[in-house]
OpenMM code with the backbone's topology and positions (N, CA, C; nanometers):
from openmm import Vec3, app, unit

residues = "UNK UNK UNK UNK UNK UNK UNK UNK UNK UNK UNK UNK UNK UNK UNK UNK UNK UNK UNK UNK UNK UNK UNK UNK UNK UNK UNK UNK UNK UNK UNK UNK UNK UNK UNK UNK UNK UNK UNK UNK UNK UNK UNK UNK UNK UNK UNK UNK UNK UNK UNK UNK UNK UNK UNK UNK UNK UNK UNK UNK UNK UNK UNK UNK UNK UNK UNK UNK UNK UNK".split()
positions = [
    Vec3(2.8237, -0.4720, 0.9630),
    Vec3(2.7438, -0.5925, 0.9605),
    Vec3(2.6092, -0.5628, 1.0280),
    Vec3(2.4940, -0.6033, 0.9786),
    Vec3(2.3566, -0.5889, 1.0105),
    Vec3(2.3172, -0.6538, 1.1088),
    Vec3(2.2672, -0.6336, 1.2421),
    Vec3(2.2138, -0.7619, 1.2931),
    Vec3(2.0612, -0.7547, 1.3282),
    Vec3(2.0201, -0.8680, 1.3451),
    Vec3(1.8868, -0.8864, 1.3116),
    Vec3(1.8540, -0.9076, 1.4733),
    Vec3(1.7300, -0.9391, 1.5156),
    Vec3(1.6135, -0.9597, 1.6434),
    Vec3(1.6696, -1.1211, 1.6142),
    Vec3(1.6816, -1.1879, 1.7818),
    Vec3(1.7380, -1.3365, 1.8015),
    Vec3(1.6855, -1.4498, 1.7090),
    Vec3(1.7502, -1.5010, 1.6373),
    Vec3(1.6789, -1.6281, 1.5560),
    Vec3(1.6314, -1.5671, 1.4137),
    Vec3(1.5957, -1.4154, 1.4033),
    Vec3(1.5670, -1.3765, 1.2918),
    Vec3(1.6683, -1.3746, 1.1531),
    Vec3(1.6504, -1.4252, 1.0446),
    Vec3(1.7131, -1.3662, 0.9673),
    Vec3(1.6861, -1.2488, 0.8553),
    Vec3(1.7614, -1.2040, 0.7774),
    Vec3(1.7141, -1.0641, 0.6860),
    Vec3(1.5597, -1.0866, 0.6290),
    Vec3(1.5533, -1.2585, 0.5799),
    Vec3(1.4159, -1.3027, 0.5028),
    Vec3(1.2679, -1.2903, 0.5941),
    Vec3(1.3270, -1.3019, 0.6784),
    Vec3(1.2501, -1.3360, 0.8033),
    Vec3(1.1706, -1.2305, 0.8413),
    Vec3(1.2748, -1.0804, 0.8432),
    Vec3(1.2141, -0.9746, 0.8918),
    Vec3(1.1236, -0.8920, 0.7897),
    Vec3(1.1184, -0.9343, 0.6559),
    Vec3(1.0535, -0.9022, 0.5096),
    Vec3(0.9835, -0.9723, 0.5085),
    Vec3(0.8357, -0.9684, 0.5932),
    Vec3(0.7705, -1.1051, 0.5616),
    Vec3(0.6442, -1.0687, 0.4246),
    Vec3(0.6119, -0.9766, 0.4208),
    Vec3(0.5439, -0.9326, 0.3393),
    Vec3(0.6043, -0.8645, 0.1717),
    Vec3(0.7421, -0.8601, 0.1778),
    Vec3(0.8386, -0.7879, 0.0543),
    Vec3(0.8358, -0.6548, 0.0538),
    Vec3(0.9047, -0.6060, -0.0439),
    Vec3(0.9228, -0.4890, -0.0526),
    Vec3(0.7268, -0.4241, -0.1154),
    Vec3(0.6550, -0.4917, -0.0965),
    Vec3(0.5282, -0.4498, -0.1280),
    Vec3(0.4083, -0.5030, -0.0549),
    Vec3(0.3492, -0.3891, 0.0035),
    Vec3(0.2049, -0.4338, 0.1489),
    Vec3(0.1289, -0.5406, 0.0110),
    Vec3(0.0310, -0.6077, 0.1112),
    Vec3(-0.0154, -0.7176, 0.0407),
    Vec3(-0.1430, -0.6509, 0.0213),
    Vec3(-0.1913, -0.5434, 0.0908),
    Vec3(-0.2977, -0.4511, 0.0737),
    Vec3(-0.3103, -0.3925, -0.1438),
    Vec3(-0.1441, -0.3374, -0.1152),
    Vec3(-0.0871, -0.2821, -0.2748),
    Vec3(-0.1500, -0.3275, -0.4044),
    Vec3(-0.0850, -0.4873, -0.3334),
    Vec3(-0.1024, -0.5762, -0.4223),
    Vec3(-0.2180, -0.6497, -0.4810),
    Vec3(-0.3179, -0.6672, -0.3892),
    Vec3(-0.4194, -0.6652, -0.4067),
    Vec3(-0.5159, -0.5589, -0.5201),
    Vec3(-0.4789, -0.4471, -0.4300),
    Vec3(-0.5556, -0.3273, -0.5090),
    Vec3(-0.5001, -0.3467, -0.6706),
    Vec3(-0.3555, -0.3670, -0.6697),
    Vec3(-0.3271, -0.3754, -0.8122),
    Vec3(-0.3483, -0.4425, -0.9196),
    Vec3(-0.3735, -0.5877, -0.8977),
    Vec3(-0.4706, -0.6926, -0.9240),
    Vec3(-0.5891, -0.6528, -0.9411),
    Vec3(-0.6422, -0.6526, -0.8874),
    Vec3(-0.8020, -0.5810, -0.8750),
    Vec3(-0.8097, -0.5101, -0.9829),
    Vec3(-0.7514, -0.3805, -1.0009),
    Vec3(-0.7073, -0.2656, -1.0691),
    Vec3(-0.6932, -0.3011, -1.2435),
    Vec3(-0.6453, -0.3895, -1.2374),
    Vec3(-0.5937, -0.4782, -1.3703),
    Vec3(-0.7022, -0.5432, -1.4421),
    Vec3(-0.7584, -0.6358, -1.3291),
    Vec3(-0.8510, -0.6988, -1.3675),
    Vec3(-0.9570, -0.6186, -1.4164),
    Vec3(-1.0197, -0.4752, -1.3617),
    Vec3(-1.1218, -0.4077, -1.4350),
    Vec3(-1.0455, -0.3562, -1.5488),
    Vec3(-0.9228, -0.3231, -1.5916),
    Vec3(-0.8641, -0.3018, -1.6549),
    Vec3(-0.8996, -0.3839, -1.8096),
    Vec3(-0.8955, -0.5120, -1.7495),
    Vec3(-0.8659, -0.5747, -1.8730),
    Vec3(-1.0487, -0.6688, -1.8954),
    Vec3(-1.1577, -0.6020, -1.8065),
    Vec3(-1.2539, -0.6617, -1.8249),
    Vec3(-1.3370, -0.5208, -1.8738),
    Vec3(-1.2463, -0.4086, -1.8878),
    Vec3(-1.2959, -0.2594, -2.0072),
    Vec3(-1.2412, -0.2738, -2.1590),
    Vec3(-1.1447, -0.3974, -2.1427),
    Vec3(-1.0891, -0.4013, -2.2550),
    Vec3(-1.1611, -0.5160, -2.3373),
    Vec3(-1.2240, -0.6282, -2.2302),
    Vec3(-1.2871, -0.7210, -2.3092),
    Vec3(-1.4364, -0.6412, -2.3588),
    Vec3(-1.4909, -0.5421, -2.3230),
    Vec3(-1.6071, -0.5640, -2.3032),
    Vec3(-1.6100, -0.4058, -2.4896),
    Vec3(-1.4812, -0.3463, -2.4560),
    Vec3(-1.5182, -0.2911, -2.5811),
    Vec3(-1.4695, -0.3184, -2.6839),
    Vec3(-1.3888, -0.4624, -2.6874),
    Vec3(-1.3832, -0.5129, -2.8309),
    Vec3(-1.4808, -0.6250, -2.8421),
    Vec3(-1.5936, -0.6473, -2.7823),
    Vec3(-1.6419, -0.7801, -2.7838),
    Vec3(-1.7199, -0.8222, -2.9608),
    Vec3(-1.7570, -0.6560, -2.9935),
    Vec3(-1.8153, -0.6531, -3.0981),
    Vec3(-1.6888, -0.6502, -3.2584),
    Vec3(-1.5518, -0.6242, -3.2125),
    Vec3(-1.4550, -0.6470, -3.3080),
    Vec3(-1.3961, -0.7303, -3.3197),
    Vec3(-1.3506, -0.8156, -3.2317),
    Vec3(-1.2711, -0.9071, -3.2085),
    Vec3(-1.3239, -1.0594, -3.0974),
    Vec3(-1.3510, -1.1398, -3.1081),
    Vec3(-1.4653, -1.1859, -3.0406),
    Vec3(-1.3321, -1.2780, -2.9879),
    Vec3(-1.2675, -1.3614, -3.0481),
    Vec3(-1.1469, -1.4268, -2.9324),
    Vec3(-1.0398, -1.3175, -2.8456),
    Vec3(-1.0227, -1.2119, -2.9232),
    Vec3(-0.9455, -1.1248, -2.8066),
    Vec3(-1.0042, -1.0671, -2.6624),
    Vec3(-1.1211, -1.0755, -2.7142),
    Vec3(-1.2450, -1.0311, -2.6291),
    Vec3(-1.2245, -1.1009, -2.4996),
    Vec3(-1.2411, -1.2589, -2.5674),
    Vec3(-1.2487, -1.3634, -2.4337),
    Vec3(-1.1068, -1.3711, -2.4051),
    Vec3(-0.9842, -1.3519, -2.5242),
    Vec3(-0.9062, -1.3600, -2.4260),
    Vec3(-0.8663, -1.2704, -2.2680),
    Vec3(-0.9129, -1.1560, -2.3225),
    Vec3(-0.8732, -1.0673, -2.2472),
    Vec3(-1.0014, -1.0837, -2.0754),
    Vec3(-1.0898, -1.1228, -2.1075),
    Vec3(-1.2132, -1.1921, -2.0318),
    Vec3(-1.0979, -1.2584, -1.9515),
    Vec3(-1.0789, -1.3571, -2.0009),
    Vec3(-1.0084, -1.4828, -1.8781),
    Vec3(-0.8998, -1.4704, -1.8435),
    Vec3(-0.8197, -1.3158, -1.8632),
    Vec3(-0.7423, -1.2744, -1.8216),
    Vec3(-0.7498, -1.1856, -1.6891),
    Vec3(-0.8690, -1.1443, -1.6994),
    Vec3(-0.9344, -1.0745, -1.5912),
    Vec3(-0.9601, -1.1347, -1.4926),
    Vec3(-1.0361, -1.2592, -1.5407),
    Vec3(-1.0717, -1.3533, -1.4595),
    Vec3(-0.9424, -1.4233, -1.3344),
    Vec3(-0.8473, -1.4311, -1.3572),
    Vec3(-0.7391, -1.5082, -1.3825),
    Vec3(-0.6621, -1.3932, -1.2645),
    Vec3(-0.7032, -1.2408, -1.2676),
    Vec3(-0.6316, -1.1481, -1.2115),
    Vec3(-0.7129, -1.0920, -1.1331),
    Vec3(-0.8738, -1.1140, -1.1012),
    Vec3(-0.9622, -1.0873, -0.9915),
    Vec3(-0.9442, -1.2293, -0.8845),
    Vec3(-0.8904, -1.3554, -0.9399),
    Vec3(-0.8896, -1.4680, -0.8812),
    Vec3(-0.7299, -1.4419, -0.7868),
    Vec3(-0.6214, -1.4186, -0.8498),
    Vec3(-0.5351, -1.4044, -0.7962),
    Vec3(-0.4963, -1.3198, -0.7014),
    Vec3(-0.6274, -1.2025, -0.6949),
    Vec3(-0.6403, -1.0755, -0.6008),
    Vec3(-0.7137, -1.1600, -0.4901),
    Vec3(-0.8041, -1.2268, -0.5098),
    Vec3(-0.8558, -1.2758, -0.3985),
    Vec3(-0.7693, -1.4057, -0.3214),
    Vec3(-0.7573, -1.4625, -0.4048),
    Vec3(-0.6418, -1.5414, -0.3305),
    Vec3(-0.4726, -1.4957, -0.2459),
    Vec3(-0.4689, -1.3941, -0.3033),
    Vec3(-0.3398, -1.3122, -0.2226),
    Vec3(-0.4002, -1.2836, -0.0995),
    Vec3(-0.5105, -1.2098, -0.1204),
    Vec3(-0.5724, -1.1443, 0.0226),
    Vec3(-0.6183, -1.2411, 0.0944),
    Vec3(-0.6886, -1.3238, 0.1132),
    Vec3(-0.6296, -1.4430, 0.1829),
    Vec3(-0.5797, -1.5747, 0.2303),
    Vec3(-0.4796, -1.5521, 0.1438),
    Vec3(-0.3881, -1.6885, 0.2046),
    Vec3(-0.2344, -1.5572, 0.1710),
] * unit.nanometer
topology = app.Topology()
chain = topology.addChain("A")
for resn in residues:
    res = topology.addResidue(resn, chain)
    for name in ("N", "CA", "C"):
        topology.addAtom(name, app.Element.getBySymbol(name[0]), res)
């Protein structure tokens, strides 16, 4: 049986998950230029995939910044 620091439980001591919030960030980030190389070289083939992929970026530079802080 595992025991934990007084009052702690298993959730408790994982406050961040099995992944730094640093990671996660970067990976987001990472994505987001990802998918704002992808809007930018179909813009001339595909003009709604374009934006979709635009406000997908958008959507995944927003969620990088909001992880990092809050």
């Amino acid at each position: 049986m595992t025991t934990y620091p007084a009052g702690l439980s298993r959730a408790a001591t994982h406050q961040n998950g099995p992944m730094s919030t640093d990671v996660t960030v970067m990976l987001l980030l990472a994505l987001a230029g990802f998918l704002i190389g992808g809007a930018y070289s179909t813009w001339k083939t595909s003009r709604p995939l374009s934006i979709a992929l635009a406000v997908c970026a958008v959507l995944a530079a927003a969620g990088a910044i909001a992880w990092g802080f809050f």
